[in-house]
C-alpha positions in Angstrom: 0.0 0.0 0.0 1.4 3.3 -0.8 1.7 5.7 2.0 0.2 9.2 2.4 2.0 11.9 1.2 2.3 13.6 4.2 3.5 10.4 5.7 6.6 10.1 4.0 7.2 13.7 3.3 10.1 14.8 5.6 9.4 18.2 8.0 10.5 21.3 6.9 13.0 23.5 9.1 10.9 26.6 7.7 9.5 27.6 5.4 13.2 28.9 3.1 14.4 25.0 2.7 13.4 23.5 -0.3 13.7 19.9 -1.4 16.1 17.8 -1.9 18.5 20.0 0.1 17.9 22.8 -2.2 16.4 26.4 -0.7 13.4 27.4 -2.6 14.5 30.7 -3.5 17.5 29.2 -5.4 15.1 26.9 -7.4 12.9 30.0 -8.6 16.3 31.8 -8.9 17.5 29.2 -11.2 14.6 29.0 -13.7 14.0 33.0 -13.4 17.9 32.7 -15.0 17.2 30.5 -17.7 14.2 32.2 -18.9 15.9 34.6 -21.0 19.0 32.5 -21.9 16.3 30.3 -23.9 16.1 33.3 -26.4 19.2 34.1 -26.4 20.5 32.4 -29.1 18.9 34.5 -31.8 21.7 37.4 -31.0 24.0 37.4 -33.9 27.2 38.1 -32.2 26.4 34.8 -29.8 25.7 32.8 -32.7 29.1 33.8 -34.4 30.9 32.7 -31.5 32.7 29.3 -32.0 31.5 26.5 -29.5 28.7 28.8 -28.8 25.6 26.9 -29.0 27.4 23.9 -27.1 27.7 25.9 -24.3 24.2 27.5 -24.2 23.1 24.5 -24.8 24.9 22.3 -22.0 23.9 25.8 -19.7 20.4 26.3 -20.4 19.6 22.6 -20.0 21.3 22.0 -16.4 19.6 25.3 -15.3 16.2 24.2 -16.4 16.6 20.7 -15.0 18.1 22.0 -11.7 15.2 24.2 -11.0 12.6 21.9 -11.9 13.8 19.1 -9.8 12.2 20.0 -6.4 9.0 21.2 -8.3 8.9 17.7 -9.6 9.7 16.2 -6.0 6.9 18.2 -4.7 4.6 17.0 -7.4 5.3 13.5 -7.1 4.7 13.3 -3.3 1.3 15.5 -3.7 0.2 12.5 -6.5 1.8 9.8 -4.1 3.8 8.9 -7.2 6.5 6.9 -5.0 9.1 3.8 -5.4 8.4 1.8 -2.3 11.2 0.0 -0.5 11.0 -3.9 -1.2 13.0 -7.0 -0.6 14.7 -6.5 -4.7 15.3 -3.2 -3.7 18.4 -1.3 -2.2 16.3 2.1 -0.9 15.3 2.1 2.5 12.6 5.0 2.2 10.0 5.9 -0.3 11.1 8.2 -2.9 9.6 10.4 -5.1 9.5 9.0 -9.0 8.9 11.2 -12.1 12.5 12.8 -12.0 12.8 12.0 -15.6 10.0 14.8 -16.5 12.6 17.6 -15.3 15.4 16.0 -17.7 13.0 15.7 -20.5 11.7 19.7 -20.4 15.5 20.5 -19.3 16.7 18.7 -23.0 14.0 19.4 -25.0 13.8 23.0 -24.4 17.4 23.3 -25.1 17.3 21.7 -27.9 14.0 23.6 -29.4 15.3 27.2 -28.3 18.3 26.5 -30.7 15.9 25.5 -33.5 17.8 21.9 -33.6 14.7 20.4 -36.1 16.6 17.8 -39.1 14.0 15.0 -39.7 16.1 12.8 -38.0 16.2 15.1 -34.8 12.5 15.6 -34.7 12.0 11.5 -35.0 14.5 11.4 -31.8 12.6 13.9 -30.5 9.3 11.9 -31.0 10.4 8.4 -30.2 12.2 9.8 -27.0 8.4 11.7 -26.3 6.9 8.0 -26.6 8.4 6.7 -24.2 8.3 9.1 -21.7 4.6 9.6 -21.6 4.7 5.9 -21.3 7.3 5.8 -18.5 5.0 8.2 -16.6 1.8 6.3 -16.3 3.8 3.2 -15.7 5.6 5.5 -12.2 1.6 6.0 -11.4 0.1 3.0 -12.4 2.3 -0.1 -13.5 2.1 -0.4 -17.1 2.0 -4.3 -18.7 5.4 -5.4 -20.2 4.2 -5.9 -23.4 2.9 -2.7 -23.5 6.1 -0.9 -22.8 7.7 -3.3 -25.6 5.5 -2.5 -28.2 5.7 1.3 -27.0 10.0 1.0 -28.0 9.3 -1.0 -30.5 7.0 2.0 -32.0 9.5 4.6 -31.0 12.6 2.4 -32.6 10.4 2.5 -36.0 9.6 6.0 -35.9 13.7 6.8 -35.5 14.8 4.2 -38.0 11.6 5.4 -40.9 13.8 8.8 -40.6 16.8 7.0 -42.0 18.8 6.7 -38.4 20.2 3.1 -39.4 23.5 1.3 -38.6 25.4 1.0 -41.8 27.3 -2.3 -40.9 26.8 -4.5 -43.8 26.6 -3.8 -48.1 23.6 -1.7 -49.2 21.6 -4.7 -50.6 18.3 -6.0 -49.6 19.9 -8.7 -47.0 22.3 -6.1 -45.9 19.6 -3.6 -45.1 17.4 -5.9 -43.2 20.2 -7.0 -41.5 21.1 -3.6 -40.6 17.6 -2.8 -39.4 17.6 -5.8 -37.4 20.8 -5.2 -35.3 19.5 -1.4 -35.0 16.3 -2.2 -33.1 18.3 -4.9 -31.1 20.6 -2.0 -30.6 18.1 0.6 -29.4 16.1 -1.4 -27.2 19.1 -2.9 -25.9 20.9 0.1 -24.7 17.1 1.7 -23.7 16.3 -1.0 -21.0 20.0 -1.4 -20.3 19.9 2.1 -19.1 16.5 0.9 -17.0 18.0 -1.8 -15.4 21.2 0.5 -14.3 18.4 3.0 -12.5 18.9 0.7 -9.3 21.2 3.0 -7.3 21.2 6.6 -6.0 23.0 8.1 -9.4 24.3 5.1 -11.1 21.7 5.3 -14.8 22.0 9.3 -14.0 26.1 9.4 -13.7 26.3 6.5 -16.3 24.5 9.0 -19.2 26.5 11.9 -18.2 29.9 10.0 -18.9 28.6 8.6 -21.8 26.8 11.3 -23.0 30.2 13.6 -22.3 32.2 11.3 -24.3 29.9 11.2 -27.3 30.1 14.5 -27.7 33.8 14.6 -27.5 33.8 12.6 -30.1 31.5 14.9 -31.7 33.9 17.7 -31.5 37.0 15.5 -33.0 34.9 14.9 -36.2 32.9 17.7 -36.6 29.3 16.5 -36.4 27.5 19.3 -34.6 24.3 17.9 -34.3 25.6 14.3 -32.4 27.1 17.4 -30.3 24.7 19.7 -29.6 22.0 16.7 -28.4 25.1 15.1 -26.4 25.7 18.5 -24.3 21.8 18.6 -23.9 21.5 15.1 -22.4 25.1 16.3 -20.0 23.6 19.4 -18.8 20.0 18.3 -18.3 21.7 15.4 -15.9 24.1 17.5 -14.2 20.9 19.5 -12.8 19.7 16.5 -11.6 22.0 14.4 -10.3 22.4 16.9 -7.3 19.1 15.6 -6.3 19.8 11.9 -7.0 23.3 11.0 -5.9 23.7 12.9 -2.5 26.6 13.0 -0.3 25.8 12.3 2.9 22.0 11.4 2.3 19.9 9.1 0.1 18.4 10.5 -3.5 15.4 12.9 -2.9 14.2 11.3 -5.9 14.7 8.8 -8.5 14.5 8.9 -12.8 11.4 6.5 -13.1 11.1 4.6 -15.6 10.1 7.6 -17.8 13.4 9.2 -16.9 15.9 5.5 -17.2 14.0 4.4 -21.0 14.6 8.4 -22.2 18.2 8.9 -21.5 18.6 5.3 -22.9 16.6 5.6 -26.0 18.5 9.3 -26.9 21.8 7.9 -26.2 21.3 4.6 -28.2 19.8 7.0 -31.1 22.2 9.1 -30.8 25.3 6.6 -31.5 23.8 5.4 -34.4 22.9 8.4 -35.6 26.6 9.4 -35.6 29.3 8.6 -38.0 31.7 5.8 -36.8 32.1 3.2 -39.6 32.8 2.4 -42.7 33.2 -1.3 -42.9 36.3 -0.4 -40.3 36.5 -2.6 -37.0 38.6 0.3 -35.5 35.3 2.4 -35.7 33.0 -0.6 -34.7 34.7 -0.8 -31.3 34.4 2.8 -30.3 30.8 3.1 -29.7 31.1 -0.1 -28.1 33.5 0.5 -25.4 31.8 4.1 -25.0 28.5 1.8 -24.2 30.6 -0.9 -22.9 28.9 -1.1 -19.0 25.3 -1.3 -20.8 26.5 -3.9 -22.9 28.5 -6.1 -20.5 25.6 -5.6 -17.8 22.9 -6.8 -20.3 24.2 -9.2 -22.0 25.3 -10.7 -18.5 22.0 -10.9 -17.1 20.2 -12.2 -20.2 22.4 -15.2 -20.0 22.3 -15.9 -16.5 18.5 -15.6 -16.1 18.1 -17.8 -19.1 19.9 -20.2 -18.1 19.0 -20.5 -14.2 15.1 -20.5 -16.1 14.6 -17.0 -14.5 13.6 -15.9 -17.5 11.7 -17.6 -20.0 10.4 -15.3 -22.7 10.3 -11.8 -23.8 7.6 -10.1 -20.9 9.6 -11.9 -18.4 12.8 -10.1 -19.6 11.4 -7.0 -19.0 9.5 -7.7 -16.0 12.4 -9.4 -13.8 13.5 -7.5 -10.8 16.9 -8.6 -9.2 19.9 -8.0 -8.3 21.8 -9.6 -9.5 23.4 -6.5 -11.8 27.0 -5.4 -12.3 26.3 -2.9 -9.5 24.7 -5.2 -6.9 27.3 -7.5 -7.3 30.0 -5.2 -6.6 28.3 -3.6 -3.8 28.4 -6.8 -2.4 32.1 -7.1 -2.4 33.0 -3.5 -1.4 29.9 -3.3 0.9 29.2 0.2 -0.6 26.6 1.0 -2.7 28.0 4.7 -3.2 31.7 2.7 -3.6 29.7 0.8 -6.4 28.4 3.1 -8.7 32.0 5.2 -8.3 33.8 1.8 -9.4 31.1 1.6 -12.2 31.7 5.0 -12.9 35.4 4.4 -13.7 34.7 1.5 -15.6 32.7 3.6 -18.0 35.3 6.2 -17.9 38.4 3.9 -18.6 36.7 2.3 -21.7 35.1 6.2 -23.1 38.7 7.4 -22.6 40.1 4.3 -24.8 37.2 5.2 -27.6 38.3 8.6 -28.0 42.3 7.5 -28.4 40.5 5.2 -31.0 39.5 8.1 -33.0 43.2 8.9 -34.4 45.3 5.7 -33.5 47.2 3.6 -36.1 46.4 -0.4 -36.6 49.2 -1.5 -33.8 47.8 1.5 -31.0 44.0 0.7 -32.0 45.0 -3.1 -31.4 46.9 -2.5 -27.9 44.0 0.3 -27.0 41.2 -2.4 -27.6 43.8 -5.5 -26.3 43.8 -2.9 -23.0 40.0 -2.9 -22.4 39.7 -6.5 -22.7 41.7 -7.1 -19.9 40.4 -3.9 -18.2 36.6 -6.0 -18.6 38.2 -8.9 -17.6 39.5 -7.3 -14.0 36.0 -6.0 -13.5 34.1 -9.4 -14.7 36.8 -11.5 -12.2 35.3 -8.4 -9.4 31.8 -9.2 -10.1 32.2 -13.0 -10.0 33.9 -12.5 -6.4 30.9 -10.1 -5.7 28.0 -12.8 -6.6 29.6 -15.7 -4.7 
Protein backbone atom coordinates (compact mmCIF):
# COMPACT_ATOMS: atom_id res chain seq x y z
CA UNK A 1 0.00 0.00 0.00
CA UNK A 2 1.45 3.28 -0.81
CA UNK A 3 1.67 5.67 1.99
CA UNK A 4 0.18 9.25 2.43
CA UNK A 5 2.04 11.87 1.24
CA UNK A 6 2.27 13.61 4.15
CA UNK A 7 3.52 10.41 5.69
CA UNK A 8 6.57 10.14 3.97
CA UNK A 9 7.16 13.70 3.33
CA UNK A 10 10.11 14.84 5.60
CA UNK A 11 9.41 18.24 8.04
CA UNK A 12 10.48 21.25 6.91
CA UNK A 13 13.00 23.48 9.06
CA UNK A 14 10.89 26.55 7.73
CA UNK A 15 9.51 27.61 5.36
CA UNK A 16 13.15 28.94 3.15
CA UNK A 17 14.35 25.03 2.70
CA UNK A 18 13.38 23.50 -0.34
CA UNK A 19 13.68 19.91 -1.43
CA UNK A 20 16.14 17.78 -1.92
CA UNK A 21 18.52 20.02 0.08
CA UNK A 22 17.86 22.84 -2.25
CA UNK A 23 16.44 26.43 -0.73
CA UNK A 24 13.36 27.36 -2.60
CA UNK A 25 14.54 30.65 -3.53
CA UNK A 26 17.46 29.21 -5.35
CA UNK A 27 15.05 26.94 -7.37
CA UNK A 28 12.87 30.04 -8.61
CA UNK A 29 16.28 31.79 -8.92
CA UNK A 30 17.54 29.19 -11.23
CA UNK A 31 14.62 29.00 -13.72
CA UNK A 32 14.05 32.99 -13.37
CA UNK A 33 17.90 32.72 -15.01
CA UNK A 34 17.17 30.50 -17.71
CA UNK A 35 14.17 32.16 -18.87
CA UNK A 36 15.90 34.60 -21.01
CA UNK A 37 18.96 32.48 -21.93
CA UNK A 38 16.30 30.27 -23.92
CA UNK A 39 16.05 33.27 -26.40
CA UNK A 40 19.21 34.13 -26.36
CA UNK A 41 20.47 32.38 -29.06
CA UNK A 42 18.94 34.54 -31.78
CA UNK A 43 21.74 37.42 -31.03
CA UNK A 44 23.95 37.35 -33.92
CA UNK A 45 27.18 38.06 -32.17
CA UNK A 46 26.36 34.82 -29.79
CA UNK A 47 25.74 32.85 -32.73
CA UNK A 48 29.06 33.79 -34.42
CA UNK A 49 30.92 32.67 -31.49
CA UNK A 50 32.73 29.27 -32.03
CA UNK A 51 31.53 26.52 -29.54
CA UNK A 52 28.71 28.82 -28.76
CA UNK A 53 25.58 26.86 -29.04
CA UNK A 54 27.38 23.93 -27.15
CA UNK A 55 27.67 25.93 -24.34
CA UNK A 56 24.22 27.53 -24.16
CA UNK A 57 23.07 24.53 -24.79
CA UNK A 58 24.87 22.35 -21.99
CA UNK A 59 23.92 25.84 -19.69
CA UNK A 60 20.44 26.30 -20.45
CA UNK A 61 19.60 22.60 -19.97
CA UNK A 62 21.30 21.96 -16.42
CA UNK A 63 19.58 25.33 -15.30
CA UNK A 64 16.21 24.20 -16.44
CA UNK A 65 16.60 20.68 -14.98
CA UNK A 66 18.13 21.96 -11.75
CA UNK A 67 15.20 24.23 -10.97
CA UNK A 68 12.60 21.93 -11.92
CA UNK A 69 13.76 19.13 -9.83
CA UNK A 70 12.21 20.03 -6.42
CA UNK A 71 9.00 21.19 -8.35
CA UNK A 72 8.93 17.67 -9.64
CA UNK A 73 9.73 16.17 -6.04
CA UNK A 74 6.88 18.19 -4.67
CA UNK A 75 4.63 16.99 -7.43
CA UNK A 76 5.32 13.54 -7.12
CA UNK A 77 4.67 13.27 -3.32
CA UNK A 78 1.27 15.55 -3.69
CA UNK A 79 0.18 12.53 -6.46
CA UNK A 80 1.76 9.81 -4.10
CA UNK A 81 3.77 8.88 -7.25
CA UNK A 82 6.51 6.92 -5.03
CA UNK A 83 9.08 3.84 -5.43
CA UNK A 84 8.39 1.82 -2.29
CA UNK A 85 11.17 0.02 -0.49
CA UNK A 86 11.01 -3.92 -1.22
CA UNK A 87 13.04 -6.98 -0.57
CA UNK A 88 14.67 -6.48 -4.74
CA UNK A 89 15.30 -3.18 -3.66
CA UNK A 90 18.41 -1.32 -2.23
CA UNK A 91 16.32 2.09 -0.95
CA UNK A 92 15.30 2.13 2.52
CA UNK A 93 12.60 4.99 2.21
CA UNK A 94 10.04 5.87 -0.28
CA UNK A 95 11.14 8.20 -2.94
CA UNK A 96 9.59 10.45 -5.15
CA UNK A 97 9.51 8.97 -9.02
CA UNK A 98 8.90 11.20 -12.12
CA UNK A 99 12.54 12.79 -12.01
CA UNK A 100 12.83 11.99 -15.64
CA UNK A 101 9.95 14.81 -16.54
CA UNK A 102 12.64 17.58 -15.30
CA UNK A 103 15.41 15.96 -17.73
CA UNK A 104 13.02 15.66 -20.48
CA UNK A 105 11.73 19.69 -20.35
CA UNK A 106 15.52 20.50 -19.32
CA UNK A 107 16.65 18.71 -23.01
CA UNK A 108 13.97 19.37 -25.01
CA UNK A 109 13.83 23.00 -24.38
CA UNK A 110 17.43 23.33 -25.13
CA UNK A 111 17.33 21.73 -27.93
CA UNK A 112 13.99 23.64 -29.42
CA UNK A 113 15.34 27.21 -28.28
CA UNK A 114 18.29 26.51 -30.67
CA UNK A 115 15.95 25.48 -33.49
CA UNK A 116 17.81 21.88 -33.64
CA UNK A 117 14.75 20.40 -36.11
CA UNK A 118 16.57 17.81 -39.05
CA UNK A 119 13.99 14.97 -39.67
CA UNK A 120 16.07 12.83 -37.99
CA UNK A 121 16.15 15.08 -34.82
CA UNK A 122 12.50 15.60 -34.66
CA UNK A 123 11.99 11.54 -35.00
CA UNK A 124 14.50 11.39 -31.84
CA UNK A 125 12.58 13.94 -30.52
CA UNK A 126 9.27 11.90 -31.01
CA UNK A 127 10.43 8.38 -30.19
CA UNK A 128 12.23 9.75 -26.95
CA UNK A 129 8.44 11.70 -26.34
CA UNK A 130 6.90 7.99 -26.64
CA UNK A 131 8.36 6.75 -24.23
CA UNK A 132 8.26 9.05 -21.74
CA UNK A 133 4.56 9.57 -21.57
CA UNK A 134 4.65 5.90 -21.25
CA UNK A 135 7.35 5.79 -18.55
CA UNK A 136 4.97 8.16 -16.60
CA UNK A 137 1.84 6.29 -16.31
CA UNK A 138 3.75 3.23 -15.66
CA UNK A 139 5.62 5.48 -12.22
CA UNK A 140 1.63 6.02 -11.43
CA UNK A 141 0.10 3.03 -12.36
CA UNK A 142 2.25 -0.09 -13.52
CA UNK A 143 2.15 -0.39 -17.09
CA UNK A 144 2.00 -4.28 -18.66
CA UNK A 145 5.35 -5.37 -20.21
CA UNK A 146 4.21 -5.93 -23.36
CA UNK A 147 2.92 -2.68 -23.51
CA UNK A 148 6.10 -0.92 -22.75
CA UNK A 149 7.74 -3.28 -25.56
CA UNK A 150 5.47 -2.49 -28.19
CA UNK A 151 5.69 1.33 -26.96
CA UNK A 152 9.97 0.96 -27.96
CA UNK A 153 9.31 -1.03 -30.52
CA UNK A 154 7.01 2.03 -31.99
CA UNK A 155 9.51 4.61 -30.96
CA UNK A 156 12.58 2.43 -32.62
CA UNK A 157 10.43 2.47 -36.01
CA UNK A 158 9.61 5.96 -35.91
CA UNK A 159 13.67 6.76 -35.50
CA UNK A 160 14.77 4.16 -37.97
CA UNK A 161 11.59 5.39 -40.86
CA UNK A 162 13.77 8.81 -40.62
CA UNK A 163 16.84 6.99 -41.98
CA UNK A 164 18.84 6.67 -38.39
CA UNK A 165 20.15 3.12 -39.45
CA UNK A 166 23.51 1.33 -38.58
CA UNK A 167 25.45 1.02 -41.77
CA UNK A 168 27.30 -2.29 -40.87
CA UNK A 169 26.81 -4.52 -43.79
CA UNK A 170 26.63 -3.81 -48.09
CA UNK A 171 23.56 -1.72 -49.20
CA UNK A 172 21.56 -4.67 -50.65
CA UNK A 173 18.34 -6.02 -49.56
CA UNK A 174 19.88 -8.75 -47.05
CA UNK A 175 22.27 -6.10 -45.94
CA UNK A 176 19.65 -3.64 -45.08
CA UNK A 177 17.36 -5.86 -43.17
CA UNK A 178 20.24 -6.96 -41.48
CA UNK A 179 21.08 -3.56 -40.59
CA UNK A 180 17.57 -2.83 -39.36
CA UNK A 181 17.59 -5.76 -37.42
CA UNK A 182 20.85 -5.18 -35.29
CA UNK A 183 19.48 -1.37 -34.95
CA UNK A 184 16.26 -2.17 -33.09
CA UNK A 185 18.31 -4.94 -31.15
CA UNK A 186 20.65 -2.03 -30.58
CA UNK A 187 18.07 0.55 -29.41
CA UNK A 188 16.05 -1.35 -27.25
CA UNK A 189 19.11 -2.94 -25.88
CA UNK A 190 20.88 0.10 -24.74
CA UNK A 191 17.11 1.66 -23.74
CA UNK A 192 16.25 -1.05 -21.01
CA UNK A 193 19.99 -1.38 -20.28
CA UNK A 194 19.88 2.07 -19.12
CA UNK A 195 16.50 0.91 -16.97
CA UNK A 196 18.03 -1.80 -15.44
CA UNK A 197 21.18 0.50 -14.28
CA UNK A 198 18.37 3.03 -12.45
CA UNK A 199 18.88 0.74 -9.34
CA UNK A 200 21.23 3.04 -7.27
CA UNK A 201 21.15 6.58 -5.97
CA UNK A 202 22.97 8.14 -9.45
CA UNK A 203 24.29 5.13 -11.10
CA UNK A 204 21.70 5.33 -14.85
CA UNK A 205 22.03 9.30 -14.03
CA UNK A 206 26.13 9.44 -13.69
CA UNK A 207 26.32 6.53 -16.34
CA UNK A 208 24.54 9.00 -19.20
CA UNK A 209 26.46 11.92 -18.17
CA UNK A 210 29.89 10.02 -18.90
CA UNK A 211 28.64 8.56 -21.77
CA UNK A 212 26.75 11.33 -23.02
CA UNK A 213 30.24 13.57 -22.27
CA UNK A 214 32.19 11.29 -24.34
CA UNK A 215 29.92 11.15 -27.25
CA UNK A 216 30.15 14.53 -27.69
CA UNK A 217 33.79 14.62 -27.50
CA UNK A 218 33.84 12.55 -30.15
CA UNK A 219 31.51 14.85 -31.74
CA UNK A 220 33.91 17.70 -31.51
CA UNK A 221 37.00 15.55 -33.00
CA UNK A 222 34.93 14.89 -36.22
CA UNK A 223 32.91 17.69 -36.58
CA UNK A 224 29.32 16.53 -36.39
CA UNK A 225 27.54 19.30 -34.58
CA UNK A 226 24.34 17.94 -34.33
CA UNK A 227 25.63 14.33 -32.35
CA UNK A 228 27.13 17.41 -30.28
CA UNK A 229 24.67 19.66 -29.56
CA UNK A 230 22.04 16.68 -28.41
CA UNK A 231 25.07 15.08 -26.36
CA UNK A 232 25.70 18.52 -24.30
CA UNK A 233 21.80 18.57 -23.91
CA UNK A 234 21.53 15.09 -22.39
CA UNK A 235 25.14 16.27 -20.02
CA UNK A 236 23.65 19.42 -18.75
CA UNK A 237 19.96 18.27 -18.25
CA UNK A 238 21.66 15.41 -15.89
CA UNK A 239 24.11 17.51 -14.22
CA UNK A 240 20.91 19.50 -12.83
CA UNK A 241 19.74 16.50 -11.56
CA UNK A 242 21.97 14.41 -10.34
CA UNK A 243 22.43 16.94 -7.26
CA UNK A 244 19.08 15.60 -6.26
CA UNK A 245 19.75 11.90 -7.00
CA UNK A 246 23.32 10.95 -5.94
CA UNK A 247 23.70 12.94 -2.49
CA UNK A 248 26.61 12.96 -0.31
CA UNK A 249 25.75 12.26 2.95
CA UNK A 250 22.02 11.37 2.28
CA UNK A 251 19.90 9.13 0.08
CA UNK A 252 18.36 10.51 -3.49
CA UNK A 253 15.44 12.87 -2.88
CA UNK A 254 14.23 11.34 -5.91
CA UNK A 255 14.74 8.79 -8.48
CA UNK A 256 14.52 8.89 -12.82
CA UNK A 257 11.36 6.52 -13.05
CA UNK A 258 11.15 4.61 -15.65
CA UNK A 259 10.13 7.62 -17.78
CA UNK A 260 13.42 9.20 -16.90
CA UNK A 261 15.85 5.53 -17.22
CA UNK A 262 14.02 4.37 -20.99
CA UNK A 263 14.60 8.35 -22.17
CA UNK A 264 18.17 8.87 -21.53
CA UNK A 265 18.62 5.34 -22.86
CA UNK A 266 16.62 5.65 -26.00
CA UNK A 267 18.51 9.26 -26.88
CA UNK A 268 21.84 7.89 -26.24
CA UNK A 269 21.26 4.58 -28.15
CA UNK A 270 19.81 7.05 -31.12
CA UNK A 271 22.24 9.12 -30.82
CA UNK A 272 25.27 6.62 -31.50
CA UNK A 273 23.78 5.41 -34.38
CA UNK A 274 22.94 8.37 -35.62
CA UNK A 275 26.62 9.42 -35.65
CA UNK A 276 29.29 8.58 -38.02
CA UNK A 277 31.69 5.80 -36.76
CA UNK A 278 32.11 3.16 -39.64
CA UNK A 279 32.80 2.45 -42.66
CA UNK A 280 33.18 -1.35 -42.93
CA UNK A 281 36.33 -0.42 -40.32
CA UNK A 282 36.53 -2.64 -36.98
CA UNK A 283 38.58 0.32 -35.51
CA UNK A 284 35.33 2.42 -35.74
CA UNK A 285 33.04 -0.59 -34.71
CA UNK A 286 34.68 -0.84 -31.34
CA UNK A 287 34.44 2.80 -30.34
CA UNK A 288 30.82 3.08 -29.74
CA UNK A 289 31.12 -0.13 -28.07
CA UNK A 290 33.52 0.53 -25.37
CA UNK A 291 31.79 4.07 -25.02
CA UNK A 292 28.48 1.82 -24.22
CA UNK A 293 30.57 -0.91 -22.95
CA UNK A 294 28.92 -1.06 -18.97
CA UNK A 295 25.35 -1.26 -20.81
CA UNK A 296 26.53 -3.88 -22.88
CA UNK A 297 28.50 -6.09 -20.50
CA UNK A 298 25.57 -5.65 -17.83
CA UNK A 299 22.90 -6.79 -20.30
CA UNK A 300 24.23 -9.20 -22.05
CA UNK A 301 25.29 -10.68 -18.49
CA UNK A 302 21.97 -10.89 -17.11
CA UNK A 303 20.21 -12.22 -20.25
CA UNK A 304 22.36 -15.19 -20.03
CA UNK A 305 22.33 -15.92 -16.49
CA UNK A 306 18.51 -15.64 -16.14
CA UNK A 307 18.12 -17.84 -19.12
CA UNK A 308 19.91 -20.18 -18.10
CA UNK A 309 18.96 -20.50 -14.15
CA UNK A 310 15.09 -20.51 -16.14
CA UNK A 311 14.62 -17.00 -14.53
CA UNK A 312 13.59 -15.92 -17.55
CA UNK A 313 11.73 -17.58 -19.97
CA UNK A 314 10.35 -15.33 -22.68
CA UNK A 315 10.27 -11.83 -23.75
CA UNK A 316 7.64 -10.14 -20.86
CA UNK A 317 9.56 -11.92 -18.40
CA UNK A 318 12.76 -10.09 -19.64
CA UNK A 319 11.35 -7.03 -18.95
CA UNK A 320 9.53 -7.69 -16.03
CA UNK A 321 12.36 -9.39 -13.78
CA UNK A 322 13.51 -7.46 -10.82
CA UNK A 323 16.92 -8.62 -9.19
CA UNK A 324 19.92 -7.97 -8.32
CA UNK A 325 21.80 -9.63 -9.55
CA UNK A 326 23.40 -6.54 -11.77
CA UNK A 327 27.01 -5.44 -12.35
CA UNK A 328 26.29 -2.94 -9.48
CA UNK A 329 24.65 -5.23 -6.94
CA UNK A 330 27.29 -7.52 -7.28
CA UNK A 331 29.99 -5.20 -6.59
CA UNK A 332 28.30 -3.55 -3.82
CA UNK A 333 28.40 -6.77 -2.37
CA UNK A 334 32.12 -7.12 -2.45
CA UNK A 335 33.01 -3.49 -1.40
CA UNK A 336 29.89 -3.26 0.89
CA UNK A 337 29.17 0.25 -0.56
CA UNK A 338 26.57 1.03 -2.72
CA UNK A 339 28.04 4.66 -3.24
CA UNK A 340 31.71 2.69 -3.62
CA UNK A 341 29.65 0.75 -6.45
CA UNK A 342 28.40 3.07 -8.73
CA UNK A 343 32.01 5.18 -8.32
CA UNK A 344 33.78 1.80 -9.43
CA UNK A 345 31.09 1.58 -12.21
CA UNK A 346 31.66 4.99 -12.95
CA UNK A 347 35.35 4.43 -13.75
CA UNK A 348 34.66 1.45 -15.61
CA UNK A 349 32.75 3.59 -17.96
CA UNK A 350 35.27 6.21 -17.93
CA UNK A 351 38.37 3.93 -18.58
CA UNK A 352 36.71 2.27 -21.68
CA UNK A 353 35.11 6.19 -23.12
CA UNK A 354 38.72 7.40 -22.61
CA UNK A 355 40.11 4.33 -24.80
CA UNK A 356 37.20 5.25 -27.60
CA UNK A 357 38.34 8.60 -28.03
CA UNK A 358 42.28 7.51 -28.42
CA UNK A 359 40.53 5.22 -31.01
CA UNK A 360 39.50 8.11 -33.04
CA UNK A 361 43.16 8.93 -34.36
CA UNK A 362 45.25 5.71 -33.48
CA UNK A 363 47.21 3.58 -36.05
CA UNK A 364 46.43 -0.40 -36.58
CA UNK A 365 49.24 -1.45 -33.78
CA UNK A 366 47.76 1.51 -30.97
CA UNK A 367 44.00 0.69 -32.04
CA UNK A 368 45.02 -3.09 -31.40
CA UNK A 369 46.92 -2.52 -27.88
CA UNK A 370 44.03 0.26 -26.98
CA UNK A 371 41.25 -2.35 -27.56
CA UNK A 372 43.80 -5.46 -26.30
CA UNK A 373 43.83 -2.87 -23.04
CA UNK A 374 39.96 -2.87 -22.38
CA UNK A 375 39.68 -6.54 -22.74
CA UNK A 376 41.69 -7.07 -19.91
CA UNK A 377 40.41 -3.94 -18.24
CA UNK A 378 36.64 -5.97 -18.63
CA UNK A 379 38.18 -8.87 -17.59
CA UNK A 380 39.50 -7.28 -13.97
CA UNK A 381 36.00 -5.96 -13.55
CA UNK A 382 34.10 -9.42 -14.65
CA UNK A 383 36.83 -11.47 -12.19
CA UNK A 384 35.32 -8.40 -9.39
CA UNK A 385 31.75 -9.19 -10.08
CA UNK A 386 32.20 -12.97 -9.99
CA UNK A 387 33.87 -12.47 -6.41
CA UNK A 388 30.87 -10.13 -5.71
CA UNK A 389 28.03 -12.78 -6.65
CA UNK A 390 29.64 -15.69 -4.73
Amino acid sequence: MTPSPSAVEPKLVDGSVGLGGVPVWASILVLALAGPLLVFPGHAAWQALYGSRWAHILVVSALISFGLTPVVIRIARALGVLDIPASRKVHATPTPLLGGLAIYVAFTLAILANSILDRQVVAILLGATLLVVVGVVDDIVEVPAVIKMLAQLVAAGIVIGSGVVLTLFPQAWLGDAIDIVLTIVWLLGITNAMNFADGMDGLATGLSIITASFLALFAFLTSQPFLGWFACAIVGSCLGFLPFNFRRKAPAAIFLGDAGSTFLGFVLAALAVKGEWAENNLVDITAPVLIFWVFIYDMTHITVARIVTGKVRSLRDWIAYVGRDHLHHRLASLLGSNRNAVLLVFSLSICMGLAAIALVHARALEAALLILQAVFVAFIFAVLEHAGGR
